[in-house]
C-alpha positions in Angstrom: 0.0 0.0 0.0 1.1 3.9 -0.4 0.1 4.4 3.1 1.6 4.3 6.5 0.7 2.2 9.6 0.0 3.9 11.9 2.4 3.5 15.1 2.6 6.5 17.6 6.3 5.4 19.2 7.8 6.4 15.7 6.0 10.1 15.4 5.9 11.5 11.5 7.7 8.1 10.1 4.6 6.1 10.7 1.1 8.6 11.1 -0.7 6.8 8.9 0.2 9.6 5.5 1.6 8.6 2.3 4.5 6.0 2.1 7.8 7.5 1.6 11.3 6.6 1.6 11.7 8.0 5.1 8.8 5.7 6.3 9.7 3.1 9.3 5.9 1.6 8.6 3.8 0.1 5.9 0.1 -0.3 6.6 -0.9 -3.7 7.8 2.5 -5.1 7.9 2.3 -6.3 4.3 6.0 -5.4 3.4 8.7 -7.7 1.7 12.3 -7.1 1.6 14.1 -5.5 -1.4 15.4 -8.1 -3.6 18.9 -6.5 -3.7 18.7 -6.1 -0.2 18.4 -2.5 0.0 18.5 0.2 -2.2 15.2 -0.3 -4.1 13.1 2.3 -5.6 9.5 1.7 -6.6 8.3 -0.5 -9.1 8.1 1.1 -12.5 5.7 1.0 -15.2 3.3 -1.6 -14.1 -0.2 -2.0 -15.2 -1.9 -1.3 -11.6 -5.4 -1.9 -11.2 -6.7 0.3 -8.5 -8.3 -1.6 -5.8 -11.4 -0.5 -4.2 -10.9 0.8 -0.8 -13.5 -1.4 1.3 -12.0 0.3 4.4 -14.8 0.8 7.0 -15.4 5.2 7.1 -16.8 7.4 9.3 -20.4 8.1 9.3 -21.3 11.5 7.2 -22.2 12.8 10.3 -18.7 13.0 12.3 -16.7 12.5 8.9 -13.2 12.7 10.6 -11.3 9.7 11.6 -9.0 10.0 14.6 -7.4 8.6 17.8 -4.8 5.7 17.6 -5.7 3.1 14.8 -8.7 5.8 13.9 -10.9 4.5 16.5 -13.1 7.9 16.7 -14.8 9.8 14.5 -15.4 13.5 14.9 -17.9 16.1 13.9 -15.2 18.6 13.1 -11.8 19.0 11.7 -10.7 20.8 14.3 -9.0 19.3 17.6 -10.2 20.3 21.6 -7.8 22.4 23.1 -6.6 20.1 26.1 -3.0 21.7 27.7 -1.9 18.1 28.8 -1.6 16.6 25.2 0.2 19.2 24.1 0.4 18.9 20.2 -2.1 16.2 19.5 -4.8 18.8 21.5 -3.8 22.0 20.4 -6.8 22.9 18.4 -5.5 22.7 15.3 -6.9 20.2 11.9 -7.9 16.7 13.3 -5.6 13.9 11.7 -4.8 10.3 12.7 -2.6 11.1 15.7 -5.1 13.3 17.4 -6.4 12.9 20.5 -9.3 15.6 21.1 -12.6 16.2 19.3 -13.8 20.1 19.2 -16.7 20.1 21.5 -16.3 16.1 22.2 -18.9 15.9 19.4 -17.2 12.1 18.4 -18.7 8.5 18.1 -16.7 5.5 18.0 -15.7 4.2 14.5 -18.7 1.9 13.4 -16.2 -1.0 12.6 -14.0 -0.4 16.2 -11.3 1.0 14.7 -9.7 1.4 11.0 -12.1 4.1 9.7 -11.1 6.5 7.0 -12.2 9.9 6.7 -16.3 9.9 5.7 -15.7 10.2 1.2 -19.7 12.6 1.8 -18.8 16.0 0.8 -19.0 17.8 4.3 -20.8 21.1 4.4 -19.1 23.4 7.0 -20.4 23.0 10.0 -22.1 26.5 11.7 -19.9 26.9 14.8 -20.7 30.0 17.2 -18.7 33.2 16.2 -17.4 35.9 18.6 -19.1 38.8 18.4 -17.4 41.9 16.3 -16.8 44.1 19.1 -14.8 41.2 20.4 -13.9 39.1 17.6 -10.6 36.8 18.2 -11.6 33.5 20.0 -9.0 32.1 22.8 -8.8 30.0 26.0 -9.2 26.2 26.0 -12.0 25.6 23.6 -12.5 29.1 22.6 -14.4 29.9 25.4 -13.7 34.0 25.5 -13.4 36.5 22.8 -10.5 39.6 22.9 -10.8 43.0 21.3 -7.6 42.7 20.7 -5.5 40.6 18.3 -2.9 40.6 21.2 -1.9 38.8 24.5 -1.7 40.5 27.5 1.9 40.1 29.4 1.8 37.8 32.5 4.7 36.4 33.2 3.5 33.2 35.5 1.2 31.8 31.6 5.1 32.0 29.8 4.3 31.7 26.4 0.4 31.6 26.5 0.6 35.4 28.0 4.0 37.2 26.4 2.1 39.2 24.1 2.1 37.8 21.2 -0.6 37.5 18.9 -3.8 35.8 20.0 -4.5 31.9 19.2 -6.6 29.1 20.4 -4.0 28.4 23.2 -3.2 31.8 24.4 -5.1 32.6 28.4 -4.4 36.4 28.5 -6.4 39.0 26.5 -4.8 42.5 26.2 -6.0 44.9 28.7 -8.2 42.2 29.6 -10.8 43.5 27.1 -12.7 40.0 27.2 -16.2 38.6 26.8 -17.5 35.1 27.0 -18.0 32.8 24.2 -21.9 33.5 23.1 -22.1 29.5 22.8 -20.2 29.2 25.8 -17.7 27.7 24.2 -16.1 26.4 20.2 -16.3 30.1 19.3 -14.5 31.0 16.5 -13.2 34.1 15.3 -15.5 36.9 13.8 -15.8 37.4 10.2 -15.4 39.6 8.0 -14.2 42.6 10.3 -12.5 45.4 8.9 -8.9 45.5 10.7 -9.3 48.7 13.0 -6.4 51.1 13.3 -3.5 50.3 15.9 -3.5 53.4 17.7 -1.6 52.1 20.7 2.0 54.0 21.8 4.5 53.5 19.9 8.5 53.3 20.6 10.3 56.4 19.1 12.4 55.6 16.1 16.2 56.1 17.6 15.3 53.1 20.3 12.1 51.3 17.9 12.1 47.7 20.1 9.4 47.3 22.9 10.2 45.5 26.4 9.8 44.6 29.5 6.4 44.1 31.4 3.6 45.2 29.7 5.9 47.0 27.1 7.3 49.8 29.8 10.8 50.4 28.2 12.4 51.2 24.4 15.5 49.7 23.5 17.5 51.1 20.7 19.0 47.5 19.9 17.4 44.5 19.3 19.3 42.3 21.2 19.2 42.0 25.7 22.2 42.5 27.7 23.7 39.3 29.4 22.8 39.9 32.4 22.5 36.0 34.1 20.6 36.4 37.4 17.5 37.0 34.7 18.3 34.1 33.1 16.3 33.5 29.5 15.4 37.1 29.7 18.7 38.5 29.6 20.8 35.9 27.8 21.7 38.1 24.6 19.0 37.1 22.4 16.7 39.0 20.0 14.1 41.7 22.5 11.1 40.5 22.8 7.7 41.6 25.1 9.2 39.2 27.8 
């Protein structure tokens, strides 16, 4: 097969994608060794019949297969936002090695495992919006919408509050200029919203880089002083918010 088995110990060399020389699995085990012993490439001009794929699929309702082996199907191709998964919960597309379900809207994979993605043209699914006074969803599984398209600096959050742009994972909304999810929660962000003008302070041109907490000082290079008793946020590297 031109396909991956799908084996979580091995990460990107066997997630259940496209065969490739870097590959360390072949779906179902059905592998032979190169006749030269190593060294093969693939088989050339052959007559292939394509073979029907009889492999069970998710229902039309919860099209996307998921979870180890693709035991789950989900309503959405979007992941949960669960912090102790790290990058197989991050809210990002659903794929094989995912391990959340937006919302937990999933059923179990009609055949127990093995599905394949639903082959039902999927109408995008209506998910709750933030409103446009509010409009960028954040918080584990959207639940709160910021005015801004910006973190807000607290230093005990690390990255999810150095203020950086606002995503699904960040917990800290600039000037804390938050409402709540109108679904309660699986907002996404508002549509269609003119970008408004960025009318915030700006560093003066003979010291342009912002710093420190909440953006207090102006540095004219971008680079920190080593100064180790602050550790990461002195060691020399580029200025950042932190």
């Amino acid at each position: 097969f031109n396909r991956e088995k799908v084996y979580r110990p091995q990460g990107a060399n066997c997630d259940g994608s496209a065969i490739h020389p870097g590959s360390m699995c072949c779906q179902g085990d059905a592998y032979v060794k190169c006749p030269g012993g190593r060294g093969c490439i693939n088989a050339a001009n052959i007559a292939v019949q394509p073979k029907p794929d009889n492999r069970p699929r998710c229902p039309p309702s919860h099209p996307y297969a998921y979870w180890t082996d693709n035991q789950y199907c989900c309503r959405f191709n979007r992941e949960k936002v669960y912090r102790p998964q790290g990058a197989n919960c991050d809210g990002s597309a659903i794929h094989p090695g995912s391990m959340c379900c937006q919302g937990d809207s999933y059923v179990k994979c009609p055949a127990g495992r093995g599905c394949i993605n639903s082959n039902i043209a999927v109408q995008p699914a209506h998910r709750p919006r933030c409103p446009p006074s509010h409009p960028y969803a954040y918080w584990t599984d959207n639940q709160y919408c910021c005015r801004f398209n910006r973190e807000k600096v607290y230093r005990p959050q690390g990255a999810n509050c150095d203020g950086s742009a606002i995503h699904p994972g960040s917990m800290c909304c600039q000037g804390d200029a938050y409402v709540k999810c109108p679904a309660g929660r699986g907002c996404i962000n508002a549509a269609n919203i003119p970008p408004k003008p960025d009318n915030r302070p700006r560093c003066p041109p003979s010291h342009p880089y912002a710093y420190w907490t909440d953006n207090q000082y102006c540095c004219r290079f971008n680079r920190e002083k080593v100064y180790r008793p602050q550790g990461a946020n002195c060691d020399g590297s580029a200025i950042h918010p932190g």
